[in-house]
GUKE-26506 format. One record per residue: residue number from 1; x, y, z of N, C-alpha, C in turn; residue in one letter. Coordinates in Angstrom, 1 decimal. Layout:
% GUKE-26506
lonu n.c1 n.c2 n.c3 ca.c1 ca.c2 ca.c3 c.c1 c.c2 c.c3 fikol
NUM X Y Z X Y Z X Y Z A
...
//
This chain:
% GUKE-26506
lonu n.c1 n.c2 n.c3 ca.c1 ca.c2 ca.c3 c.c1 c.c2 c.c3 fikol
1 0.8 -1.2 0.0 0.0 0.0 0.0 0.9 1.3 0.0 X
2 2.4 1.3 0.7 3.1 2.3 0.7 3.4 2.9 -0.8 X
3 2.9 2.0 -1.5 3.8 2.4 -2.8 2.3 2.5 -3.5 X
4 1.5 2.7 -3.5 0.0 2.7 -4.2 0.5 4.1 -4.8 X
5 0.2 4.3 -6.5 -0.3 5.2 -6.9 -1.4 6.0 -7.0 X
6 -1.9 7.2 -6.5 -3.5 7.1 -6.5 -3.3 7.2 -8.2 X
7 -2.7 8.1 -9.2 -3.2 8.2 -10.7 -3.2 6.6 -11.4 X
8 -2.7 5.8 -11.1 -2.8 4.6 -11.7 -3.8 4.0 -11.4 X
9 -4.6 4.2 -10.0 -5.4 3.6 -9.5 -6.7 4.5 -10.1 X
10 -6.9 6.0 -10.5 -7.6 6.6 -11.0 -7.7 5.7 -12.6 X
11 -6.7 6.0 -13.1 -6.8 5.2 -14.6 -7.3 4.3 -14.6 X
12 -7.3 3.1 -13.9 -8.3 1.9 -13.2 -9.6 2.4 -13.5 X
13 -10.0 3.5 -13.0 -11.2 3.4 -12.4 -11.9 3.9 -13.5 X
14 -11.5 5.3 -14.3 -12.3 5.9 -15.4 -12.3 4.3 -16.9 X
15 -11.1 3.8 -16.8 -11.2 2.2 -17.9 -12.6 1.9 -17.3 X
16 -12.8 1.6 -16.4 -13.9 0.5 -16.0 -15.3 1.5 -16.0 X
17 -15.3 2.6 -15.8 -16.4 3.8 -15.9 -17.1 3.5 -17.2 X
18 -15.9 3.9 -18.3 -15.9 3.7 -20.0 -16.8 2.2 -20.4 X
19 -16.4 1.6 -19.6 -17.2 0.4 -20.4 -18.5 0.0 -19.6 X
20 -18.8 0.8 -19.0 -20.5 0.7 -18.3 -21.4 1.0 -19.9 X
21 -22.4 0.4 -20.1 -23.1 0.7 -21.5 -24.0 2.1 -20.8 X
22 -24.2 2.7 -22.0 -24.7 3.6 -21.8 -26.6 3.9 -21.5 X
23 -26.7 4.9 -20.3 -27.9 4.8 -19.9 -27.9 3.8 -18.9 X
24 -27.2 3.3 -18.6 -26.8 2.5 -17.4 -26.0 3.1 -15.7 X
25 -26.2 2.9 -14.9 -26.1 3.1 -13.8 -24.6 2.7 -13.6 X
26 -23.7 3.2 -13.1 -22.0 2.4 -12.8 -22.6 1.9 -11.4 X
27 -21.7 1.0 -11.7 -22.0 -0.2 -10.1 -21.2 0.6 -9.2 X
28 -22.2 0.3 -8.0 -21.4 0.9 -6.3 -19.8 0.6 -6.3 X
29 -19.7 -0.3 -6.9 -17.9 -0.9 -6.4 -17.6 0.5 -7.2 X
30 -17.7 0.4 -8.4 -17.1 1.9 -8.8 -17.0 3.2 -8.7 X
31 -18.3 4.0 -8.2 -18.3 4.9 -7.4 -17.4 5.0 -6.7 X
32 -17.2 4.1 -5.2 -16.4 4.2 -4.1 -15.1 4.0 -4.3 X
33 -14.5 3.0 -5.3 -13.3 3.8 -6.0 -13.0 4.9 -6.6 X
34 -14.0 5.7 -6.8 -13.8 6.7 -7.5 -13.6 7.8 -5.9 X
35 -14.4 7.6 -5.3 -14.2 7.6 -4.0 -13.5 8.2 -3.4 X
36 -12.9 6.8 -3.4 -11.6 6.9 -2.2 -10.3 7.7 -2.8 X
37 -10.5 7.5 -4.4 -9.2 7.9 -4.7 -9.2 9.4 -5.1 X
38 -10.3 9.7 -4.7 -10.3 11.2 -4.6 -10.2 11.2 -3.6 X
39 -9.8 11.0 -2.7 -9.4 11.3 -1.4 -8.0 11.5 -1.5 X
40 -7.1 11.1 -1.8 -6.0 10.4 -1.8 -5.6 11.3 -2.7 X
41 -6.3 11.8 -3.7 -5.6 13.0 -4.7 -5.9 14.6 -3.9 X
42 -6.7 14.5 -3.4 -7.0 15.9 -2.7 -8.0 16.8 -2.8 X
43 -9.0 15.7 -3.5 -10.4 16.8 -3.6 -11.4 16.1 -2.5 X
44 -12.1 17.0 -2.5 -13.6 17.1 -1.3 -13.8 16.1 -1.7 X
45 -14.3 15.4 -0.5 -15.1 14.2 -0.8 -16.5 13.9 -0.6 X
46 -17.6 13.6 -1.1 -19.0 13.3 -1.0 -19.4 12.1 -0.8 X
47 -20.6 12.2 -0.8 -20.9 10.1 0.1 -21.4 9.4 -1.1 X
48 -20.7 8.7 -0.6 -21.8 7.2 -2.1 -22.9 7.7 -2.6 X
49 -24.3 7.3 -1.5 -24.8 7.6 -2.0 -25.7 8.8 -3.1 X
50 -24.9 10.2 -2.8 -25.2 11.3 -3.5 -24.0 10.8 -4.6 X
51 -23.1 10.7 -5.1 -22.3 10.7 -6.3 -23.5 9.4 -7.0 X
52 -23.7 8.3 -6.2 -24.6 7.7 -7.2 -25.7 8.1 -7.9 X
53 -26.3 8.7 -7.2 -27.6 9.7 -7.0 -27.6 10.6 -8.3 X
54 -26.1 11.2 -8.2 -25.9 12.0 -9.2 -25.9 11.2 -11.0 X
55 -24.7 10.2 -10.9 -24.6 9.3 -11.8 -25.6 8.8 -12.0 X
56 -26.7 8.4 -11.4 -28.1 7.9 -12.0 -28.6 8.9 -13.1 X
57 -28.8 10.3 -12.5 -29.5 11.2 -13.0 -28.5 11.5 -14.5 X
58 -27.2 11.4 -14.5 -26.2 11.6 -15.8 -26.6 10.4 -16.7 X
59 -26.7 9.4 -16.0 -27.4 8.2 -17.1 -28.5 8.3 -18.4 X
60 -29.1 9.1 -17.8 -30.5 9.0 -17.7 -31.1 10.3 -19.0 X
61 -30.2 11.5 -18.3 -30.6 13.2 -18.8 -30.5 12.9 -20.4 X
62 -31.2 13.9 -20.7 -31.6 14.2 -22.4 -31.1 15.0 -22.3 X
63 -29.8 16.1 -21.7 -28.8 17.3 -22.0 -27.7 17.6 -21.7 X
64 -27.5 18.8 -21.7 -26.7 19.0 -20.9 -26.5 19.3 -19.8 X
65 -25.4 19.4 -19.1 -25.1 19.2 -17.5 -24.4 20.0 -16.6 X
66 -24.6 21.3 -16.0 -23.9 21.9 -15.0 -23.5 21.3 -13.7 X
67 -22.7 21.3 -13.4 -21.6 21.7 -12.6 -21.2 22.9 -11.5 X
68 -21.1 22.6 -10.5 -21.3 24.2 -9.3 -20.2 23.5 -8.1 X
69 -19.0 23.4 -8.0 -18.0 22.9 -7.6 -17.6 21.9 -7.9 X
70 -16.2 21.5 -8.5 -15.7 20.6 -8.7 -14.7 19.6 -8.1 X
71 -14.7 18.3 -8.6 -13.4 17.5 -8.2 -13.9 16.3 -8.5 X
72 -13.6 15.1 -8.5 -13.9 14.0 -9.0 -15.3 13.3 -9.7 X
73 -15.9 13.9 -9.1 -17.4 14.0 -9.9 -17.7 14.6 -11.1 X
74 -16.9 15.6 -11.3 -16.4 16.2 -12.6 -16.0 14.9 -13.7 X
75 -15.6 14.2 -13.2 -14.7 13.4 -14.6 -16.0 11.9 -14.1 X
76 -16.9 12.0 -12.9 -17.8 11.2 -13.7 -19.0 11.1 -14.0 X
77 -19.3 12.6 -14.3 -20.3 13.5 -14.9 -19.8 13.4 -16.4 X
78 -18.7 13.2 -16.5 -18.2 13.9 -17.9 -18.0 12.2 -18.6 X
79 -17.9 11.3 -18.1 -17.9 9.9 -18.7 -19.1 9.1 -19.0 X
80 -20.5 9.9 -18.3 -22.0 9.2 -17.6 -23.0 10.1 -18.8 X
81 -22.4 11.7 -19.0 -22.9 11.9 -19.7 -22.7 11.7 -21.4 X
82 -21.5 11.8 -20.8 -20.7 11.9 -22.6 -21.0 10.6 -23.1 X
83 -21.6 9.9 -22.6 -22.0 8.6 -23.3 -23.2 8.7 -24.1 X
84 -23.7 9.5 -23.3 -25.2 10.1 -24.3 -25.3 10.9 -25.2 X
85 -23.6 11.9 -25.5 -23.4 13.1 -26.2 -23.3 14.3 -25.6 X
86 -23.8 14.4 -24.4 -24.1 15.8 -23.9 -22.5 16.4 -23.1 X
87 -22.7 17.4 -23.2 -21.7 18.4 -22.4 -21.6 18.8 -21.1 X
88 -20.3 19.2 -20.2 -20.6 19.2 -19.1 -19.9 20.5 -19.0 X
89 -20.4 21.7 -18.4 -19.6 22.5 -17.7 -19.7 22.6 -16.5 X
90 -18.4 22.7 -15.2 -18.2 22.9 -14.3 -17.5 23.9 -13.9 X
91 -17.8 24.7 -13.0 -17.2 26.3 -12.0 -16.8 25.5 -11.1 X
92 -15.6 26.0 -11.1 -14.6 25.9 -10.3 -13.7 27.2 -9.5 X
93 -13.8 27.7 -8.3 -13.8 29.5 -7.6 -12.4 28.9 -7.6 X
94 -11.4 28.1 -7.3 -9.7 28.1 -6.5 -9.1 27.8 -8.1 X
95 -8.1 28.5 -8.6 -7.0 28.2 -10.0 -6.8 27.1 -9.5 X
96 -5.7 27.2 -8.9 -5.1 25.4 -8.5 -5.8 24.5 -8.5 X
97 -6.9 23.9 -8.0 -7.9 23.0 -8.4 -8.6 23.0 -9.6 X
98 -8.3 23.9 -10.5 -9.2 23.8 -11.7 -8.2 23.3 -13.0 X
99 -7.1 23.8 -12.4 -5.8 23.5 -13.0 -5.7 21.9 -12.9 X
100 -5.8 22.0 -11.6 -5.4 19.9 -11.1 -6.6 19.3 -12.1 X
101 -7.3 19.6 -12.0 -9.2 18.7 -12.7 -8.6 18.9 -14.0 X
102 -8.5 20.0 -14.6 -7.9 20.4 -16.0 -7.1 19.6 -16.6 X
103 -6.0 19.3 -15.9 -4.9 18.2 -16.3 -5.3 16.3 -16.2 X
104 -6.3 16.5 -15.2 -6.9 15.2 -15.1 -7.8 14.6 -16.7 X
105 -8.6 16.0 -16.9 -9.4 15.9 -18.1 -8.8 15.9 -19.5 X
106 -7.7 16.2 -19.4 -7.1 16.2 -20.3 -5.9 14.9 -21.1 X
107 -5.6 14.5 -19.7 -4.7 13.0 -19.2 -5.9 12.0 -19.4 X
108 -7.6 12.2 -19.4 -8.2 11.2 -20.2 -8.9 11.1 -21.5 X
109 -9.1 12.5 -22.1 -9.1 12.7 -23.5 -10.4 12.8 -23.2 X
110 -11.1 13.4 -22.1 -12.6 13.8 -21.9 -12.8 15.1 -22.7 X
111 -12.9 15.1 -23.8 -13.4 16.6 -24.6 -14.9 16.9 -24.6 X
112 -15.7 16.6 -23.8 -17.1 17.3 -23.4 -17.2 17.9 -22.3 X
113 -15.9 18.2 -21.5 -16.1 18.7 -20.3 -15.6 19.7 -20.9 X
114 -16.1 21.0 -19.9 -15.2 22.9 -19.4 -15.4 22.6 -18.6 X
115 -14.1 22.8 -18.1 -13.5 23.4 -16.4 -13.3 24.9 -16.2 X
116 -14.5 25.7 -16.6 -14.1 27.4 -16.1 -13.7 27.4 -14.7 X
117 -12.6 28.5 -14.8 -12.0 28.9 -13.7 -13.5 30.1 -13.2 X
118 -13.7 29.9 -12.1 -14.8 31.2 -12.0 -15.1 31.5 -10.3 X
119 -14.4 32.7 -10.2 -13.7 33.4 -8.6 -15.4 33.6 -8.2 X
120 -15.4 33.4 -7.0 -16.5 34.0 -6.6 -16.6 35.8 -6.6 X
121 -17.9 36.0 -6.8 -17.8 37.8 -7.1 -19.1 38.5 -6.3 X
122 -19.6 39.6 -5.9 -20.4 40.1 -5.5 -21.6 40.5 -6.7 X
123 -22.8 40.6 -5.9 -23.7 40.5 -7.2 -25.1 41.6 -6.5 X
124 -24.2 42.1 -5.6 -25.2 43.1 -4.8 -26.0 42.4 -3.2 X
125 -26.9 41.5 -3.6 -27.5 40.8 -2.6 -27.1 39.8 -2.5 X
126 -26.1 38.9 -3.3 -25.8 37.8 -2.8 -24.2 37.8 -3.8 X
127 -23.5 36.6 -3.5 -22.1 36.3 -4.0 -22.7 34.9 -4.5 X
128 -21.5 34.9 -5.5 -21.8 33.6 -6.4 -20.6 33.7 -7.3 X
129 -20.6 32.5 -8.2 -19.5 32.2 -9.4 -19.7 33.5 -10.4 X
130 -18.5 33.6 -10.7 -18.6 34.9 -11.5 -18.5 34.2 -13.0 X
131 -19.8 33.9 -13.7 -20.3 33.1 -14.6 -20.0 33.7 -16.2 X
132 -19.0 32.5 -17.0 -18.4 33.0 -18.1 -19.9 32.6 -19.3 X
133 -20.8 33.4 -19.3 -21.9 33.3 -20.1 -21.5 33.0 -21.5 X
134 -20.3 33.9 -22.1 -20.4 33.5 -23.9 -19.8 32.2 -23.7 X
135 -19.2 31.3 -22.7 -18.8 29.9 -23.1 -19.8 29.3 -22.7 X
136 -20.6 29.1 -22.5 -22.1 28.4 -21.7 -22.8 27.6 -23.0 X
137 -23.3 26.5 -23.0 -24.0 26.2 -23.8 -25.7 26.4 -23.2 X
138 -26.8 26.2 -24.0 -28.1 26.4 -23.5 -28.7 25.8 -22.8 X
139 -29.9 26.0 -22.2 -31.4 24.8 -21.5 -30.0 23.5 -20.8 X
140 -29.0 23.7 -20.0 -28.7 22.9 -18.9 -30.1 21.8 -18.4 X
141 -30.4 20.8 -18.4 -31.6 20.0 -18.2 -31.1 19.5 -16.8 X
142 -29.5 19.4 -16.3 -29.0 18.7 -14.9 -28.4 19.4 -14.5 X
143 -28.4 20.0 -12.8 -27.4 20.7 -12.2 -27.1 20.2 -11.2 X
144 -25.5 20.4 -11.4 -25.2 19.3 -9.6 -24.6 20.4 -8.9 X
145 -25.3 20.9 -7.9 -25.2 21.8 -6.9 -24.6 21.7 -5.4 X
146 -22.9 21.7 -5.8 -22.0 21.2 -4.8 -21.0 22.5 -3.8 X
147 -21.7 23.8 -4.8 -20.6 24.8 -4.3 -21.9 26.4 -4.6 X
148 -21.7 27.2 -4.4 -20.0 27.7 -3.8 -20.1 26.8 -2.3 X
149 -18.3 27.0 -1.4 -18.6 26.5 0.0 -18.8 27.3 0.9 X
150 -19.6 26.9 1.6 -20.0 27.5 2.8 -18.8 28.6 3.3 X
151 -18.2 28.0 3.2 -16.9 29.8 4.0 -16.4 30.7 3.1 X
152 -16.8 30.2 1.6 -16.6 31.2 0.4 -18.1 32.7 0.7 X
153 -19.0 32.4 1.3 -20.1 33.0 0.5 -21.0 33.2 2.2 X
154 -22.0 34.1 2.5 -23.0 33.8 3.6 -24.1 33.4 2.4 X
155 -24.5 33.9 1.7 -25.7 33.6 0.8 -25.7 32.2 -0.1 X
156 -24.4 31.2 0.6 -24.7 29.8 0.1 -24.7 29.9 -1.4 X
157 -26.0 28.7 -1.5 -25.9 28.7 -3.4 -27.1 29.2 -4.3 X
158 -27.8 30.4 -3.2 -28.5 30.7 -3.7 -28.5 31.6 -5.2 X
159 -27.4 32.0 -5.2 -26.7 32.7 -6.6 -27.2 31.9 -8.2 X
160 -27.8 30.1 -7.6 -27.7 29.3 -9.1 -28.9 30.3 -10.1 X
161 -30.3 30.0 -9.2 -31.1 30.4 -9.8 -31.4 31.4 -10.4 X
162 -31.1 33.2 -9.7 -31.2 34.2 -10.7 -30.0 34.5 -11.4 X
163 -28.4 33.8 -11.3 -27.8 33.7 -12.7 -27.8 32.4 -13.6 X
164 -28.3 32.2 -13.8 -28.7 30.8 -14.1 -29.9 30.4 -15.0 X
165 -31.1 30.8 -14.3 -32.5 30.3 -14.5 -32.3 30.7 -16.1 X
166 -32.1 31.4 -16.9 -32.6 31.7 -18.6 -31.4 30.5 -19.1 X
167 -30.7 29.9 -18.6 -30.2 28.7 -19.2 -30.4 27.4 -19.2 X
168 -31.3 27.4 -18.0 -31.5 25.8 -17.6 -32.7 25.7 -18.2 X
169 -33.0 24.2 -18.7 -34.6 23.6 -19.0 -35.4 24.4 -18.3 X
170 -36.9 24.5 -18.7 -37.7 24.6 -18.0 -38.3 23.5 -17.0 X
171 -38.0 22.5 -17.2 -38.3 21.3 -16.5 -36.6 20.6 -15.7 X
172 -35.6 21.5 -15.8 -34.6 21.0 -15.2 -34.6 20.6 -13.5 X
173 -33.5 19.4 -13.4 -33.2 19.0 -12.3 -32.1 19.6 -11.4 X
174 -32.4 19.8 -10.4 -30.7 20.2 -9.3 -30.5 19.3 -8.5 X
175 -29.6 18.8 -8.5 -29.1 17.9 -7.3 -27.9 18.7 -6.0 X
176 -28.6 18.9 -5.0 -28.1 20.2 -4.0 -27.6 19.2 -3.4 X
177 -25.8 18.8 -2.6 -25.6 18.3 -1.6 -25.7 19.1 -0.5 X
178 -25.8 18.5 0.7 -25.4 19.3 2.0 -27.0 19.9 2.0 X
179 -28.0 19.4 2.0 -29.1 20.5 1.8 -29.4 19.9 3.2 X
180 -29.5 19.7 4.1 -30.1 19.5 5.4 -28.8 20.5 6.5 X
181 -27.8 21.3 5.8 -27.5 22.6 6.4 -28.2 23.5 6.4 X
182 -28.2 24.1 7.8 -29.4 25.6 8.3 -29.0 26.3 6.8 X
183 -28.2 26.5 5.8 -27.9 27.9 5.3 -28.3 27.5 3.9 X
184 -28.5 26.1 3.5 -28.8 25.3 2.6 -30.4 25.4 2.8 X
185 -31.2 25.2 3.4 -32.2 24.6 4.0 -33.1 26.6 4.0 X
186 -32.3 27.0 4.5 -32.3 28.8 3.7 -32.8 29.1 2.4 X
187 -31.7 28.7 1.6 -31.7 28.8 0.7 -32.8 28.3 -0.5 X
188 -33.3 26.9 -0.1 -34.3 26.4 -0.7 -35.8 27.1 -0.2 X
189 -35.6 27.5 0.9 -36.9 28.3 0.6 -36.8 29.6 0.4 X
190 -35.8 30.2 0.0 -35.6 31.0 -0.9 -36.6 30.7 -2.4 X
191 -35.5 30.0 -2.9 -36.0 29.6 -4.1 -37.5 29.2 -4.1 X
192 -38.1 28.9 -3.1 -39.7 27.9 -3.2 -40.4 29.3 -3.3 X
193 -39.8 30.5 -3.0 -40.8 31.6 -2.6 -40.8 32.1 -3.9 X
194 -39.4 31.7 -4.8 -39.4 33.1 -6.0 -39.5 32.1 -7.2 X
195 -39.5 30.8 -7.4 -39.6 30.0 -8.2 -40.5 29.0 -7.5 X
196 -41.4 28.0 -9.4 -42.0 27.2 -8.9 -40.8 25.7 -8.9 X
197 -41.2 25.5 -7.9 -39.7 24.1 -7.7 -40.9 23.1 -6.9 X
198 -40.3 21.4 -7.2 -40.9 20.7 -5.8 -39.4 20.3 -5.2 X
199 -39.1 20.0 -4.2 -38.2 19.1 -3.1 -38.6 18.0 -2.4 X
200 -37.4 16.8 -3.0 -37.4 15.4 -2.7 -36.1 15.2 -1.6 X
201 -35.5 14.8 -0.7 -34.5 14.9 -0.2 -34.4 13.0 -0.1 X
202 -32.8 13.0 0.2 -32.7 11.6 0.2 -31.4 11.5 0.8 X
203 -30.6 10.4 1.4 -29.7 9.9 2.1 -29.9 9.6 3.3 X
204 -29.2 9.0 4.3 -30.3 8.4 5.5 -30.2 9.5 6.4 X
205 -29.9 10.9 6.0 -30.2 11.7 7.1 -29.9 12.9 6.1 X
206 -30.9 12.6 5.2 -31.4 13.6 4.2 -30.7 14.8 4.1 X
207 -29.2 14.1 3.3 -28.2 14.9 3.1 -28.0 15.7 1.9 X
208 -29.1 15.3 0.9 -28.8 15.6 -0.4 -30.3 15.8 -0.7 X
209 -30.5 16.5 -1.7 -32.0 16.9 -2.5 -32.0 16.7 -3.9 X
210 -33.0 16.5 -4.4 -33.3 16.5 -5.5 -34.2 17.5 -5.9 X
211 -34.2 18.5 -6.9 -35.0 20.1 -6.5 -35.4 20.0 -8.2 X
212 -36.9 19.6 -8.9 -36.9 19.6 -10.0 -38.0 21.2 -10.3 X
213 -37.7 21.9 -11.5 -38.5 22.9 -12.0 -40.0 22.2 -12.6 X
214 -40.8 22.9 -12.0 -42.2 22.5 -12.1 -42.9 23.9 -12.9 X
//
């Protein structure tokens, strides 16, 4: 184990991602290597079962797919969807990490992802990704709602919806982690007051949400 590579052990894991058929679900064993070995490289880590949660929904979508913090989920958003065609952009607020993802995505010849670099910025009543609109493609149908983090921002992630909303489906999905945080938990009824949305929450201590436009 002293001598484990985590990149070799990543290359393992995206080979085995690649040959799931498409519209298919990647098996739990692979997730949790995807996992662990994002641990071991240095990005955030999230739980099983929201990255599956997520990967279900990438199986599945008829679009394209935002991104709202990044790190290993990024490359398997960008393997889950790109099997369908669709494109992935992901905001990323720290250079250095978007740099590290960047060189990852590149080291596997994923050409449907963007990794914008995008600092968080002030927007009057709230802070958010300071969003590169002319690279954006349109009607996003899936958003995985992982950032900004809590010590970047007091106004959370409420920033998605009014820079956001004229891009996404009208019937788009969000997948919010961390929504059973007071500031998270804020924020959604935010949104229930100024949009029509419904809220599904799930994990065994309803760590994550599913937030679809109605």
């Amino acid at each position: 184990m002293c001598g484990l590579n985590p990149l070799n052990t990543l290359d393992e894991s995206i080979a085995a991602l690649r040959f799931v058929d498409p519209g298919c679900i990647p098996p739990t064993y692979m997730i949790s290597d995807l996992q662990w070995v994002g641990s071991l490289l240095g990005f955030r880590q999230n739980s099983r079962a929201y990255l599956r949660h997520m990967a279900q929904k990438a199986s599945s979508v008829e679009g394209n797919v935002l991104e709202c913090g990044s790190g290993l989920s990024s490359l398997l958003l960008a393997v889950t969807a790109g099997r369908r065609g669709h494109e992935v952009h992901t905001f990323e607020h720290d250079l250095e990490t978007q740099r590290k993802l960047q060189g990852l995505v590149e080291r596997y010849g994923l050409r449907n992802i963007t990794v914008h670099h995008t600092p968080i910025r002030s927007y009057g009543g709230f802070d958010w990704y300071d969003v590169p609109h002319p690279k954006l493609c349109p009607d996003f149908q899936l958003v995985i709602c992982d950032g900004p983090a809590r010590h970047l921002t007091d106004s959370g992630r409420y920033g998605l919806f009014p820079m956001m909303r004229e891009r996404l489906d009208p019937y788009c999905r969000v997948i919010m982690d961390d929504s059973n945080r007071s500031i998270d938990r804020h924020v959604i009824r935010r949104w229930r007051k100024e949009h029509q949305i419904e809220v599904q929450s799930f994990g065994r201590f309803l760590q994550f949400a599913e937030i679809t436009c109605i």
